[in-house]
C-alpha positions in Angstrom: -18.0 67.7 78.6 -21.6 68.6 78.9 -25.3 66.8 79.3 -26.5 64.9 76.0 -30.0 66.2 75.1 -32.7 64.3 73.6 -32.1 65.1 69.9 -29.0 63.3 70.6 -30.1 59.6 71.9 -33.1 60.7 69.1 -30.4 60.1 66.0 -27.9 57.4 67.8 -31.1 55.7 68.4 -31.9 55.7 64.7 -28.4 55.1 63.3 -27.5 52.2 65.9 -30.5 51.6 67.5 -31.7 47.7 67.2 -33.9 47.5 64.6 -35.6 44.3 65.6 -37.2 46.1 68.6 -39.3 48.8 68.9 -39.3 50.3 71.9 -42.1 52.7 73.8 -41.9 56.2 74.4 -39.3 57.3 76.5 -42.0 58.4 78.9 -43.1 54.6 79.2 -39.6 53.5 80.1 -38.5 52.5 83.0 -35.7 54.6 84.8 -32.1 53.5 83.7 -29.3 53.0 86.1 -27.8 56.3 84.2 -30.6 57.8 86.0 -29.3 57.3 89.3 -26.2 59.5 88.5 -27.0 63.5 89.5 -26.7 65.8 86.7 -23.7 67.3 88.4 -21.7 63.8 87.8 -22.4 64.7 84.1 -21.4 67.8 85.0 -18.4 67.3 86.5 -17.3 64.5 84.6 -17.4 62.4 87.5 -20.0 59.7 85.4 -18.4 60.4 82.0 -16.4 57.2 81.7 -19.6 55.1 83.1 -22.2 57.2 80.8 -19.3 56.2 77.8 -19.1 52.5 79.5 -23.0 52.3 79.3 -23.6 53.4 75.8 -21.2 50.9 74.3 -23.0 48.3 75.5 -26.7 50.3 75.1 -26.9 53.7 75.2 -29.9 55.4 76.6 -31.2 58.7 77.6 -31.3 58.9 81.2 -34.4 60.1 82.0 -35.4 56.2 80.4 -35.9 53.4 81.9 -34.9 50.3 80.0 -38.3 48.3 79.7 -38.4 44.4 80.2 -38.7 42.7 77.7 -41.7 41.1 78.6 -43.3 44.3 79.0 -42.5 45.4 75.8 -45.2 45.6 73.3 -45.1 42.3 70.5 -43.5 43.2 67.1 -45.9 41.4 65.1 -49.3 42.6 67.2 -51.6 44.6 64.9 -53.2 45.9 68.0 -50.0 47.5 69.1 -49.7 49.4 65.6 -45.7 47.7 65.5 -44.3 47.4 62.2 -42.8 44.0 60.9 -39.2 44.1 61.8 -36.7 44.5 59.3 -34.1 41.9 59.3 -30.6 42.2 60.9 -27.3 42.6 59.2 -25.9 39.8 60.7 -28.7 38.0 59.2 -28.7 39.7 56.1 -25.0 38.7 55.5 -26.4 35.0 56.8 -28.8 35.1 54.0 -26.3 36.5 51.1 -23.3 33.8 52.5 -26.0 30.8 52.3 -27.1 32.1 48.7 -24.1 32.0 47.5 -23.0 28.9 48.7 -25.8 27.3 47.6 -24.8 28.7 44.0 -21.4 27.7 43.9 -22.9 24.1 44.9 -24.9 23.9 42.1 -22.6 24.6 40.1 -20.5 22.4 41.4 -23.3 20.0 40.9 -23.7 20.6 37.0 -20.4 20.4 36.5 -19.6 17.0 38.1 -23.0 15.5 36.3 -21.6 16.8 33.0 -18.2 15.4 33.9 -20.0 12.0 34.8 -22.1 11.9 31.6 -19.2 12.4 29.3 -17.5 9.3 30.9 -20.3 7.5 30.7 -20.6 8.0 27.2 -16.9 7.6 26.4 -17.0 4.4 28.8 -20.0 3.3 26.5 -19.0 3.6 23.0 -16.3 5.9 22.7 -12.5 5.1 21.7 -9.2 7.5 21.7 -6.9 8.1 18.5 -4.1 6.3 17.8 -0.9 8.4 18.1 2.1 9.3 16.5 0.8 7.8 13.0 4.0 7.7 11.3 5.2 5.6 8.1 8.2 3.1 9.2 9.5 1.9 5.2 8.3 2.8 2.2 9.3 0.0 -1.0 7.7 0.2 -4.3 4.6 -2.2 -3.2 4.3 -1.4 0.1 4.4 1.0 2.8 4.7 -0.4 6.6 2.9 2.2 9.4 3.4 2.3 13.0 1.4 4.6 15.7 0.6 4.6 19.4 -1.6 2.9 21.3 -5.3 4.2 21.6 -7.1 4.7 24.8 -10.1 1.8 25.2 -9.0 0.7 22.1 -9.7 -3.6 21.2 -8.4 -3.0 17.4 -7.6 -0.9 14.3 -8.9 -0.3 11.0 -6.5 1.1 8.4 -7.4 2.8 5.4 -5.6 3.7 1.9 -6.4 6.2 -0.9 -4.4 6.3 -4.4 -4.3 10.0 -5.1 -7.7 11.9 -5.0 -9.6 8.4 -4.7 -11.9 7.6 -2.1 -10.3 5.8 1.1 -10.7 2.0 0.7 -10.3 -0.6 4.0 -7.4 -2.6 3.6 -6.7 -4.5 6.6 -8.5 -4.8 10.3 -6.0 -5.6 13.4 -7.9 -7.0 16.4 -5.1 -7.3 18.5 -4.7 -3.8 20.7 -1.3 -4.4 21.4 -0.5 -4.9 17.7 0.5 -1.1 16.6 2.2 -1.6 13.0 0.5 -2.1 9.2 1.7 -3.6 5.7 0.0 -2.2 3.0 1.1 -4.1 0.3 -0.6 -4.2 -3.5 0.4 -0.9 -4.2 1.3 0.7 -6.8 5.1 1.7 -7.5 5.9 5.4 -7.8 2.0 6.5 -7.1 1.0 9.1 -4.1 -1.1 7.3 -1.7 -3.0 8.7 1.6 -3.7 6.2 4.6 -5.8 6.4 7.7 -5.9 4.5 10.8 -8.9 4.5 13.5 -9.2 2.9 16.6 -11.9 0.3 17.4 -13.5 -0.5 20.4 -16.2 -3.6 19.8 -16.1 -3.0 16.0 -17.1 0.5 16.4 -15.0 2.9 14.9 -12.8 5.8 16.3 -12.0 9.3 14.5 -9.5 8.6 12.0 -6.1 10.0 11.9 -4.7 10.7 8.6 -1.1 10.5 6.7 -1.1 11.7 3.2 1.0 12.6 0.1 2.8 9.2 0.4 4.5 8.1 -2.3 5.5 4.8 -3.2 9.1 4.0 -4.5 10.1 3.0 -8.2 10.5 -0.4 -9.0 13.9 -1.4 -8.9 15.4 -2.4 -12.0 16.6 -5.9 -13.3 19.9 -6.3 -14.9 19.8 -8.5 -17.3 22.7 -8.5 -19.2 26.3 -7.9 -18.5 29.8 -8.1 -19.9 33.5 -6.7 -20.6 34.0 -7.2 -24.4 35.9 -3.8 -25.2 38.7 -3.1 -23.5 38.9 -0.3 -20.5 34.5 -0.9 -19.9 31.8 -2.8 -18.6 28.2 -2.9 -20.5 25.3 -3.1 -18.4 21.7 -3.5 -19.6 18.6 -3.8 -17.4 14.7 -4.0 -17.7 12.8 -0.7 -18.9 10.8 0.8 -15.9 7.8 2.9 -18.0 6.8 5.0 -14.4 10.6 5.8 -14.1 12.4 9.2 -15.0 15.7 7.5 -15.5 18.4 5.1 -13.6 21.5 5.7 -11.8 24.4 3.3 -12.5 26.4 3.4 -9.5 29.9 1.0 -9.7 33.0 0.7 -7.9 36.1 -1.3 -7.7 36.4 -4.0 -5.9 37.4 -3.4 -2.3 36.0 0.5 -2.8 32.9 2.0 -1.5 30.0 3.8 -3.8 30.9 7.2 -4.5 29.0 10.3 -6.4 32.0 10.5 -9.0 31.8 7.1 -9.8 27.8 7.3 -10.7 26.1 7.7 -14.5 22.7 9.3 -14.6 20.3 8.7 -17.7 17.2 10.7 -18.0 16.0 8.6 -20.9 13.8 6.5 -19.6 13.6 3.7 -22.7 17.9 3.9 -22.2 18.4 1.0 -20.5 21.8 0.6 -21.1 25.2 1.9 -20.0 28.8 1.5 -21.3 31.2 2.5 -18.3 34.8 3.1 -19.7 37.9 4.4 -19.1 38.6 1.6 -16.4 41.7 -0.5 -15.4 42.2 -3.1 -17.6 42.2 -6.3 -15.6 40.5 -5.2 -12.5 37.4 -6.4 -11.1 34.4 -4.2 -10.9 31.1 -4.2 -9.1 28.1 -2.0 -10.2 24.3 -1.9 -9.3 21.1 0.0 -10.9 18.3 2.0 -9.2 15.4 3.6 -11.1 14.3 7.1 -10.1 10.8 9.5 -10.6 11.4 13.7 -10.6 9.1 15.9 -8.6 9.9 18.4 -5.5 12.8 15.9 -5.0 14.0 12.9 -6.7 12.5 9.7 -5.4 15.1 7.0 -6.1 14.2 2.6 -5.8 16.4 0.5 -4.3 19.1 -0.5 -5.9 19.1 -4.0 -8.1 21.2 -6.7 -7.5 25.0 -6.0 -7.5 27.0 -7.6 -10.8 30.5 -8.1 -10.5 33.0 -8.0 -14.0 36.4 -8.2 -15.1 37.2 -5.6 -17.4 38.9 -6.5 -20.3 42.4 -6.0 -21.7 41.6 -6.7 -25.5 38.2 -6.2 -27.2 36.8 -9.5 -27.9 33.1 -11.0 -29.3 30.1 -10.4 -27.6 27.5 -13.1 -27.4 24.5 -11.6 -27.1 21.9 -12.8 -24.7 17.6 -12.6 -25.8 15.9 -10.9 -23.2 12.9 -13.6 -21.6 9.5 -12.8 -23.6 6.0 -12.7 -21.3 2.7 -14.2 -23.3 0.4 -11.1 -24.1 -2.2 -11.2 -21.4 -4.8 -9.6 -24.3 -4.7 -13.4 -26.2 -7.5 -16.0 -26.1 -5.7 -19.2 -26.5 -9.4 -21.1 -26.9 -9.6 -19.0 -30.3 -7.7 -19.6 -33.6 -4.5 -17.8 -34.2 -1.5 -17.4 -36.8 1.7 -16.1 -36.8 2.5 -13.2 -39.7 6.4 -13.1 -40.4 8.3 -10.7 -42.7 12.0 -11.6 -43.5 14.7 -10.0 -45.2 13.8 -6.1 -43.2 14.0 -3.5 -42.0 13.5 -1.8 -45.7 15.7 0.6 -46.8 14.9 3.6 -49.1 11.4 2.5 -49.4 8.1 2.6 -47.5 6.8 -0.8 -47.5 8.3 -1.7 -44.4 6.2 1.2 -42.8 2.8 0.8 -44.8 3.0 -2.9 -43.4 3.5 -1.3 -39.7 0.6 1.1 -40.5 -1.7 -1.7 -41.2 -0.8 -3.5 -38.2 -0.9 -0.6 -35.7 -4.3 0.1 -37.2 -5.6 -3.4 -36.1 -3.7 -3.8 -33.3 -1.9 -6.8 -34.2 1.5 -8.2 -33.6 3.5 -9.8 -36.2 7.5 -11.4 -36.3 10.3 -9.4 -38.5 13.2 -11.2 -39.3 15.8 -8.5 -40.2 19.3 -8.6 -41.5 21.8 -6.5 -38.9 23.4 -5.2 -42.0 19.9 -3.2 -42.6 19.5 -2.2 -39.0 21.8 0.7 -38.8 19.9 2.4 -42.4 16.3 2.0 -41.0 16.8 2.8 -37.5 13.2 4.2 -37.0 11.4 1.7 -38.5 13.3 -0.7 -36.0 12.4 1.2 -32.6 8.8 1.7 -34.4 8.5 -2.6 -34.3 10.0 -2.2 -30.7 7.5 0.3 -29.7 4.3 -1.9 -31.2 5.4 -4.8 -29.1 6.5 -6.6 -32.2 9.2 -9.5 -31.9 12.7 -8.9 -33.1 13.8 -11.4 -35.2 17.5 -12.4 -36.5 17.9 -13.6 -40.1 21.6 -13.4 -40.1 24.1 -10.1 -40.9 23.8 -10.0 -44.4 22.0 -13.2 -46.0 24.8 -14.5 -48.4 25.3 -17.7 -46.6 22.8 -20.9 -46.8 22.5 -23.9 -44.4 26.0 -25.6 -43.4 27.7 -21.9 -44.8 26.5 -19.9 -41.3 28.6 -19.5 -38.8 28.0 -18.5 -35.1 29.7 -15.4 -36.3 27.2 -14.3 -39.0 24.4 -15.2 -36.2 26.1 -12.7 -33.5 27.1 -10.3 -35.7 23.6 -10.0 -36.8 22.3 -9.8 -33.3 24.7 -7.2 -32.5 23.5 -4.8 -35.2 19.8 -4.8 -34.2 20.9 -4.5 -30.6 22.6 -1.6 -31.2 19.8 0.3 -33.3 16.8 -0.7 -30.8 18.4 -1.9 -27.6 17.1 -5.3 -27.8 18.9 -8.7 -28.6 16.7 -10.8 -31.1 14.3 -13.5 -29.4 13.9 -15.3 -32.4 16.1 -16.7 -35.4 15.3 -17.8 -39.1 17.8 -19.5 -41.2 18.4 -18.0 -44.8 16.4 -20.2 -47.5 15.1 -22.4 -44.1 18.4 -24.0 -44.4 19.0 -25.1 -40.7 22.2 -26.7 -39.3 22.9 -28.2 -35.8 25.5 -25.1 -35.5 22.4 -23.1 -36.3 20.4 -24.5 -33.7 23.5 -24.3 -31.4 24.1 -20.7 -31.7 20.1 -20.1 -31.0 20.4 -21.7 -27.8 23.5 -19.9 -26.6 21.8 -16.7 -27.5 18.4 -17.6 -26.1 16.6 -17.4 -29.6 14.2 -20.2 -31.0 14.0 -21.0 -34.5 11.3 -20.8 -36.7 10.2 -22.2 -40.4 7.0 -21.9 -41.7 3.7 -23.8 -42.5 2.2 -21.7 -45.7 4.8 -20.1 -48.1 3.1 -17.0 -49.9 6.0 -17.0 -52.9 6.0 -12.9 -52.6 9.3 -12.8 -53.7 8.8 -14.8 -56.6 4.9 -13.2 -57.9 5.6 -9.6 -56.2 1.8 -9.8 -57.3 -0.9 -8.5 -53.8 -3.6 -10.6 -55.1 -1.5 -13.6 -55.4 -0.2 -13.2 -51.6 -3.5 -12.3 -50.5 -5.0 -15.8 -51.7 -2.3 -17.6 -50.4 -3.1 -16.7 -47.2 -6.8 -16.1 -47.2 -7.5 -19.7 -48.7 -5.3 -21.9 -47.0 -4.9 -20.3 -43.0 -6.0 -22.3 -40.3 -5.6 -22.4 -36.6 -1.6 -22.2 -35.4 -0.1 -21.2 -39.0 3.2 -19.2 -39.4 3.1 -17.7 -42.5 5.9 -16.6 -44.9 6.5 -13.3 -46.6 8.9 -11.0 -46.9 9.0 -7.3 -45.6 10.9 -5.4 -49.2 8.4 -5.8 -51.6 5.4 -3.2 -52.3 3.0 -6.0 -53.2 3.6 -7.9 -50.0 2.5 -4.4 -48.1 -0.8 -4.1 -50.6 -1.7 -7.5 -49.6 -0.9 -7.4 -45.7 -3.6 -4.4 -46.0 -6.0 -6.4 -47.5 -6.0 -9.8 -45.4 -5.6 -8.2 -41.9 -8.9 -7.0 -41.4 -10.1 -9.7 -43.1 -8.3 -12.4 -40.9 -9.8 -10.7 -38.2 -13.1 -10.5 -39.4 -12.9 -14.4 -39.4 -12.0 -14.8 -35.9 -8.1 -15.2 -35.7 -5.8 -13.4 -33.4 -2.6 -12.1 -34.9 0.1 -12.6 -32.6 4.1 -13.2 -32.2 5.7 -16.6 -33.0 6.9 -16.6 -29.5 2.9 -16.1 -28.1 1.8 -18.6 -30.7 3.3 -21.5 -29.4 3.6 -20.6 -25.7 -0.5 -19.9 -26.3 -1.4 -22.8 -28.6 1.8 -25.2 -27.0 1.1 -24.4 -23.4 4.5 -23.6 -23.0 6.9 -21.2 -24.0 9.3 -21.9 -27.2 12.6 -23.3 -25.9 15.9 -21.2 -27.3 17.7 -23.6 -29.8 14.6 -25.6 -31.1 13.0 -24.8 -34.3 9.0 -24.8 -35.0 7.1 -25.3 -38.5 3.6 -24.1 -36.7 2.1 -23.8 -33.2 1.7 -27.7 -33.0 5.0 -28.9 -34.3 8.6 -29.1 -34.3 11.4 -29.2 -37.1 12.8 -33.1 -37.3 15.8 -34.1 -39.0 
């Protein structure tokens, strides 16, 4: 193979040499065991493996001798001009190994005192969400909400919103395990928005919101019912003023609801139906529900059922007077009187309407009489009385019969023909001339109408002179009158626009008979009794 020269050992020396020592001259050495071998083994080949076996471990020229290390000069000896060592690999990758764990630790470190922190605070104070807010019912005053439980929750606080309003508290739970909410006051057909947040020692939670709610119409009332024509059924229910329309749904008996057998009015102020073209004989059921319009129809539950046997023959209807509600708006510690107009609605003239002008204008309520022979030629002047809250009143069909002359027929007949211009039944009934009968009174009762007479007579119909009616009333009124006039004359309506505003000016409330003596009475008029003023009652 050859000898190794000195340049040799020079560069493995500096490539692979240790650098924590530094070693003396080579001249300084001591003789290695290499040096023992002749040059010939070298030479020959005869050392070769032992030379190869020796530098693994060290190598080393072999003119050196490997120095002790005691006699080796000290690294850090200024005398012995030694440069500070560098340190090792091994120790270098020691160094990096330890750095880095170190690193990781802290990390480690930050992270778990975050992780700590946050459950401190959310052990402290803090609460989950309740999940899965959902609505369970909806009705048309109240909407029932359900959720999950909430992590360290102790209660719930739920909130409600009508439209773009502010949220308002409604109810607090303090029971955890309690996870459901009625919401009731609301309003019917109205969009509400509801929130409900978790509480954990009265301290509130982040809320979790369910909007565009919207309540359900009201469901309607029937309040009248009957077969008088043959082949149909009439149905008439309460006016819903938020609704759309109504759907009369109605079956046979022993049949199920079906689409074909439903009747859809989008008249709200219809609240009536005739269903015909059925089996004579046979027994029918139907039902009402009330419904809004908007991306989809929203539709109330449906009333209570009515059942009716249809008739064969067409026979009399008896009408039926809806029940009246006092006006909320009255003071019954102030005075009050009762205007009433018989003899209406006017036909082919304007008085009727001047006196409606007057009153609209004042806001005040008044008590028409009307003939049902009149009804069907001043149909708008009707549904105007209906529309000003007025009462309907019943003065017979036509007026040609007096006291023990009226029948129960001329008293229907005349509530029929006002019903069937304005949808409404009279509520209230004055005999022609003042004339009452027993069969009078009777009749009244059957159709839910109380009587009424009068306590100052204006004689319109006998002066047709305004000034005249106007001091009538203006100098003899007092507290719980019902006063006379008649709604066909001109001069009545000049004088009506003369002593409203100053009635008022004086401090009384215009009202209906009905409010007058539920107001003044403390009780409502009963149907079949007949009242002179707000304090007394007809005696015979």
């Amino acid at each position: 193979m050859g000898s190794y020269s000195d340049e040799f050992f020079k560069e493995y020396e500096a490539k692979f040499g240790d650098s924590d020592r530094d070693d003396p001259p080579l001249e300084q050495r001591p003789v290695s065991r290499i040096d023992r071998f002749p040059d010939s083994a070298y030479e020959s080949g005869a050392g070769e493996r032992r030379v190869h076996r020796d530098v693994n471990r060290r190598p080393t020229r072999p003119d050196r001798a490997v120095s002790h290390p005691s006699n080796r000069p000290r690294p850090n000896d200024p005398q012995n001009g030694a440069r500070r060592p560098r340190p090792s690999r091994r120790k270098k990758r020691k160094s990096r190994l330890f750095r880095r764990t170190m690193i990781v630790l802290s990390f480690a470190g930050i992270l778990l005192l975050l992780i700590g922190i946050i459950a401190i605070a959310v052990s402290a104070s803090g609460v989950g969400e309740p999940k899965e807010l959902a609505v369970s019912s909806v009705a048309a005053d109240q909407v029932v909400l359900s959720w999950e439980k909430a992590n360290h929750a102790t209660g719930y606080r739920i909130f409600a919103a009508k439209g773009s309003d502010s949220m308002t508290p409604m109810q607090t739970i303090d029971n955890p395990e309690t996870l459901t909410a009625t919401i009731s006051g609301l309003d019917q057909a109205t969009a509400y928005s509801f929130s409900v947040v978790a509480l954990r020692d009265q301290k509130e939670g982040k809320p979790v919101l369910l909007s565009s709610i919207t309540t359900l119409p009201q469901t309607p009332e029937i309040t009248n019912s009957y077969s008088a024509k043959k082949g149909s059924i009439h149905l008439e229910w309460a006016q819903n003023d938020k609704a759309n329309g109504y759907l009369v749904e109605y079956k046979k008996d022993g049949a199920d609801y079906s689409a074909d057998m439903t009747v859809t009015i989008s008249d709200p102020a219809e609240c009536r139906a005739d269903i015909t073209g059925l089996e004579e004989n046979a027994t029918y059921t139907a039902r009402v529900s009330s419904f809004v319009s908007g991306d989809s129809q929203l539709k109330s539950a449906p009333s209570a059922e009515v059942s009716l046997k249809v008739a064969a023959e067409d026979t009399e209807v008896v009408p039926k007077a809806k029940e009246l509600k006092v006006d909320g708006s009255i003071d019954p510690n102030k005075p009050m009187i009762a205007l009433t107009f018989d003899d209406g609605p006017a036909v082919d003239r304007d008085c009727g309407d001047r006196i409606l002008d007057t009153l609209e204008q004042y806001n005040a309520k008044a008590t028409f009489f009307m003939l049902g022979c009149n009804a069907g030629e001043a149909t708008e002047n009707l549904k105007r009385k209906v529309r000003l809250g007025m009462e309907i009143g019943n003065h017979t069909w036509n007026h040609k019969h007096y006291g023990g002359e009226v029948t129960p027929e001329d008293i229907r007949k005349g509530s029929n023909g006002i019903y069937e211009v304005c949808g409404e039944y009279p509520t209230a009934f004055r005999s022609p001339g003042g004339m009452t009968t027993d069969t009078i009174l009777n009749e009244c009762a059957t159709e839910g109408m109380s009587a009424y007479y009068w306590s100052i007579d204006t004689q319109d119909w006998s002066s047709r002179d305004a000034e005249a009616v106007y001091h009538a009333v203006i100098d003899n009124v007092k507290d719980g009158d019902i006063v006379l006039m008649h709604e066909i004359y001109d001069s009545t309506a000049d004088a009506v626009a003369k002593m409203v505003p100053e009635l008022i000016d004086k401090g009384f409330q215009l009202v209906t008979c009905h409010d007058l003596i539920a107001a003044k009475g403390g009780a409502a008029p009963v149907p079949g009794k007949e009242y002179v003023d707000a304090f007394r009652e007809m005696t015979r």
